[in-house]
C-alpha positions as CSV (number, residue, x, y, z in Angstrom):
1,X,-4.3,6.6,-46.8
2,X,-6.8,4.5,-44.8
3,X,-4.5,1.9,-44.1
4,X,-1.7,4.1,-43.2
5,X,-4.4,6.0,-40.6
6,X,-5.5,3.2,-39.3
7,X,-1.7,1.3,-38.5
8,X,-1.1,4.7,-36.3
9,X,-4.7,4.5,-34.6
10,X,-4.1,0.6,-33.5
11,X,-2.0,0.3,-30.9
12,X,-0.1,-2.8,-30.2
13,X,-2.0,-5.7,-27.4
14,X,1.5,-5.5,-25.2
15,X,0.5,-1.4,-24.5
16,X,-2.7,-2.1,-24.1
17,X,-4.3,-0.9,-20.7
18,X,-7.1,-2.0,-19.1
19,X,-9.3,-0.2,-16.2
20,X,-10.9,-3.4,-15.2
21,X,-7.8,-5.5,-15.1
22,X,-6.5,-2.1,-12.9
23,X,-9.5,-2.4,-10.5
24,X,-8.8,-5.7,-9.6
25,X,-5.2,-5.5,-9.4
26,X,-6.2,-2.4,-6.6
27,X,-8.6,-4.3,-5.1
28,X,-6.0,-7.5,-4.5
29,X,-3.5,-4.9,-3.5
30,X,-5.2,-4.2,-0.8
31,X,-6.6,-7.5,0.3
32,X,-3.2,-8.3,0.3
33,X,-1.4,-5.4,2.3
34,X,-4.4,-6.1,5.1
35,X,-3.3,-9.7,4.6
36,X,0.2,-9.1,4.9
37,X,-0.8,-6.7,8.4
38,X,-2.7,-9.3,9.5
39,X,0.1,-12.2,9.5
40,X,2.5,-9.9,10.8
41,X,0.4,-8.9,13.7
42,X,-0.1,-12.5,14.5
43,X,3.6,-13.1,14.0
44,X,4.5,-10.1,16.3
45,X,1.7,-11.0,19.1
46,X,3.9,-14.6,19.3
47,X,7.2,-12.3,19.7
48,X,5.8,-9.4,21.8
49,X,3.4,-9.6,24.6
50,X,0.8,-7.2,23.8
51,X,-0.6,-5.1,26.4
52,X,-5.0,-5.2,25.6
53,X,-4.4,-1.1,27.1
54,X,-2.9,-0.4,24.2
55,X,-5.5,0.4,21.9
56,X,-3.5,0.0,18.3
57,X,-2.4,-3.5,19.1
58,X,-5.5,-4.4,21.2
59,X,-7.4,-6.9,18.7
60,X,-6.5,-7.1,14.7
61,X,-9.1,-5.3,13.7
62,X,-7.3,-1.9,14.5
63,X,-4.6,-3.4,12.0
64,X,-7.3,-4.1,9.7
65,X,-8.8,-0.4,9.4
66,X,-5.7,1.0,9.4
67,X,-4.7,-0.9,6.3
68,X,-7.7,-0.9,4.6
69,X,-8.0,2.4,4.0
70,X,-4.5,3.9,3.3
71,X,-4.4,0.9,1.0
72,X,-7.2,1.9,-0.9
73,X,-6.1,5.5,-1.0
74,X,-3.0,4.4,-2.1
75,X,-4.7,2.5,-5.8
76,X,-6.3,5.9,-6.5
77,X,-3.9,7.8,-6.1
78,X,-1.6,5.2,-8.4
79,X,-4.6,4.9,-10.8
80,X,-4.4,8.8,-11.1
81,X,-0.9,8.9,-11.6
82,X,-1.5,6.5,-14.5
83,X,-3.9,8.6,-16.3
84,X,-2.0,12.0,-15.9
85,X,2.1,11.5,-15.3
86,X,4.4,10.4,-18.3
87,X,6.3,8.5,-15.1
88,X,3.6,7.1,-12.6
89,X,6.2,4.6,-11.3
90,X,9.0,6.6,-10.4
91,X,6.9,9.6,-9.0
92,X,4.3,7.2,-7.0
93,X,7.8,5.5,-5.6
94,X,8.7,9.1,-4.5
95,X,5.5,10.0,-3.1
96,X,4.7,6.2,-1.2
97,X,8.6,7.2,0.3
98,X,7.7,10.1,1.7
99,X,4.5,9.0,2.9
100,X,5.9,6.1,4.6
101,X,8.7,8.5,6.5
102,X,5.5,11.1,7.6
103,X,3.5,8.1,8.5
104,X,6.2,6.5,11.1
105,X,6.6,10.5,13.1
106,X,3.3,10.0,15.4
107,X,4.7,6.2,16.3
108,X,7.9,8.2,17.3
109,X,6.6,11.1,19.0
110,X,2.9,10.1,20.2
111,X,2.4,6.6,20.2
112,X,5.0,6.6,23.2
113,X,2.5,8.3,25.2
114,X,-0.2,6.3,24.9
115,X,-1.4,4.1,27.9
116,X,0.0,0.3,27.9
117,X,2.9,1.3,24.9
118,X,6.2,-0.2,24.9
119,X,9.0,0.3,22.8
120,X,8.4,-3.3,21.4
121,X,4.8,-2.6,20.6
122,X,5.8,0.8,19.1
123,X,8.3,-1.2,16.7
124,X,5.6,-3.4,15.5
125,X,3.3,-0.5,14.5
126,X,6.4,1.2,12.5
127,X,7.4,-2.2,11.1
128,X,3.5,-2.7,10.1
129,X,3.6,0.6,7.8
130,X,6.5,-0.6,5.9
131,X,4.8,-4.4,5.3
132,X,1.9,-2.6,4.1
133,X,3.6,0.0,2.2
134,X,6.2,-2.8,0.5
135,X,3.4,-4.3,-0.5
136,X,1.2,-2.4,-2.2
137,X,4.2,-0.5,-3.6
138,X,5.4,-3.8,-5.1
139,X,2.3,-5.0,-6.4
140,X,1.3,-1.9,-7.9
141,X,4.1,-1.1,-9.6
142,X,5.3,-4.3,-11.2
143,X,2.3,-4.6,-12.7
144,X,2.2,-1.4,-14.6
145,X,5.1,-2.5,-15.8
146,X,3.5,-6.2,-17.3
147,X,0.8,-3.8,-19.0
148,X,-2.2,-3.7,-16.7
């Protein structure tokens, strides 16, 4: 009986999950999205001349913040989908979707408005919400899958 309670209690090293292996996979998640922000704002400022009256684009470090902390949102809200969903993949790929979409309305609608905005500038905000949500969608969910 012992041995046959403690086969079931033992679960196998590939299902194993590990918080601290999770808390660095989040923190690199979001080193990497503000990485990933950072290149492509230095990529798009060599394509599109950006105009310093425009606050968003006016220095990196607006592309920074604005990554940082969405990012970080993002691993807790993926680390609580862990612990309570049976499917923390498909329904965090759901919710990062529909995030994304209600993330790129104010670059349609109010961004526009704001002093020194072009269309070209507007484009690189929007295109800067899907770098950073590609990434840390990728990163986070491919790794679940290689047992945290």
């Amino acid at each position: 009986m012992s041995s046959t309670a403690l086969s079931l209690s033992a679960r196998p090293a590939s299902h194993s999950f590990s918080w601290a292996r999770f808390a660095l996979l989040g923190l690199g998640t979001v080193v990497a999205a503000v990485a990933a922000n950072t290149l492509f704002y230095f990529v798009g400022s060599a394509v599109v001349d950006y105009d310093q009256e425009f606050l968003p684009l006016a220095n990196v470090s607006g592309a920074i913040i604005f990554t940082v902390f969405p990012a970080t949102v993002a691993v807790l809200l993926y680390a609580g989908l862990l612990r309570f969903t049976r499917n923390p993949v498909r329904t965090f790929t759901i919710i990062s979707a529909i995030v994304l979409v209600v993330t790129l309305i104010p670059d349609v609608t109010y961004i526009p408005t704001v002093p020194g905005s072009t269309p070209a500038q507007t484009a690189i905000l929007m295109m800067m919400h899907v770098v950073a949500a590609s990434v840390i969608l990728r990163l986070l969910t491919t790794a679940r899958k290689t047992s945290v």
